[in-house]
Phi, psi and omega in degrees: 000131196254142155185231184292337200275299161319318195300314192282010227238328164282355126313323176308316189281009186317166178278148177101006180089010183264103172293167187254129200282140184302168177310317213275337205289310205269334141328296186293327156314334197272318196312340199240341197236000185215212198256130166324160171216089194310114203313334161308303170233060159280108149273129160251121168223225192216130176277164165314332179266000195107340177281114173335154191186119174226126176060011177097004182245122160286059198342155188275342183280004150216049193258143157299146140318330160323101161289028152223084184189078171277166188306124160265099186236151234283134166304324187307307191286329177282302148308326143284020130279301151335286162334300221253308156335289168332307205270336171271359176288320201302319192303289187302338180295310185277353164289322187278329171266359157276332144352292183302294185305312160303306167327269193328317184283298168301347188276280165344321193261003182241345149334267153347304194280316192285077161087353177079042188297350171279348155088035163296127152319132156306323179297008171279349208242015169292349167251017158244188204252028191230119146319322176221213170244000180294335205265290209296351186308321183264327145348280172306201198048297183279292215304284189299271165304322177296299181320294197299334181273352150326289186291326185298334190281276192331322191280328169289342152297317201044063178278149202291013177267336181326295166326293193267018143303275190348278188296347178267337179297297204285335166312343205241336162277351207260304179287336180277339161264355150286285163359287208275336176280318169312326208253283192291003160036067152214125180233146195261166171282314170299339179280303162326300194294335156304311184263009149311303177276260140059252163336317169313308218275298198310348193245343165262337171306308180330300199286315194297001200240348187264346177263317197303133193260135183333323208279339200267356158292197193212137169281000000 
């Protein structure tokens, strides 16, 4: 009389006294003792010793006892972990400075507007077409600070606007710190070090959108 019980009793017999473990037996093995193992591509097979292997991951229930006979796991899996790091260090790196760079830039730019309290030569402004500091004070405000607290929410969101936000606020901080070198032709310790960061954020914006996969954004 044949039924459930033949079937697992003929799964049984595999060589080494080792069955070959259903998809979901050897899944659930990987899912607890190992590196996820995405649900597209589970392959189940059999090592030569009997021991089960999925996708290159050996569940630890069924490795010998030798504590030098480690876990074999998929390179793959080691790489999209790496990957996946990269890219959220990348993120955060590039939020916190834009983040900053909007602060400073709203501090500088209400600075400017309340009376110049931060103490800009007036005589800078003699090669512009501005009188006091207020125009340029909101001038930093819109140009600068708006664009980058912008970009810092998207990017922590991780909206698919994120990228080309990232790069046009610093495109936008990078020509407001040429404008000031062309046209008020005085220059500060702060005007390098602006257009520095400037360049940071377009070059962690780059990378990070460039490891980052289209699917892992947000509208």
């Amino acid at each position: 009389m044949t039924g459930p019980a033949s079937s697992a009793d003929a799964a049984s017999a595999a060589p080494g006294g080792r069955g070959v473990p259903s998809v979901a037996d050897v899944a659930v093995l990987a899912g607890v003792h190992g590196p996820k193992v995405p649900s597209t591509a589970v392959r189940q097979r059999v090592a030569g010793d009997g021991r089960p292997v999925v996708d290159g991951l050996r569940p630890r229930e069924a490795l010998p006892d030798d504590p030098g006979d480690g876990r074999e796991v998929d390179m793959r899996y080691v790489a999209q972990a790496s990957r996946q790091e990269t890219v959220r260090v990348t993120r955060w790196s590039l939020v916190v400075v834009e983040a900053l760079v909007a602060l400073a830039a709203v501090y500088g730019g209400v600075g400017l507007m309340a009376d110049n309290m931060i103490g800009m030569p007036h005589d800078w402004l003699s090669a512009t077409p501005f009188t006091s500091w207020v125009v340029p004070g909101m001038l930093l405000v819109l140009v600068v600070a708006v664009p980058m607290t912008v970009a810092a929410v998207l990017e922590a969101r991780r909206s698919t606007w994120a990228p080309v936000v990232s790069i046009a606020a610093s495109g936008a901080l990078v020509a407001w710190i040429g404008v000031q070198l062309l046209v008020v032709q005085r220059y500060n310790v702060l005007q390098p070090v602006m257009l520095g960061i400037g360049l940071a954020v377009i070059l962690l914006a780059v990378v990070l959108h460039r490891h980052e996969p289209p699917t892992a954004l947000r509208r």
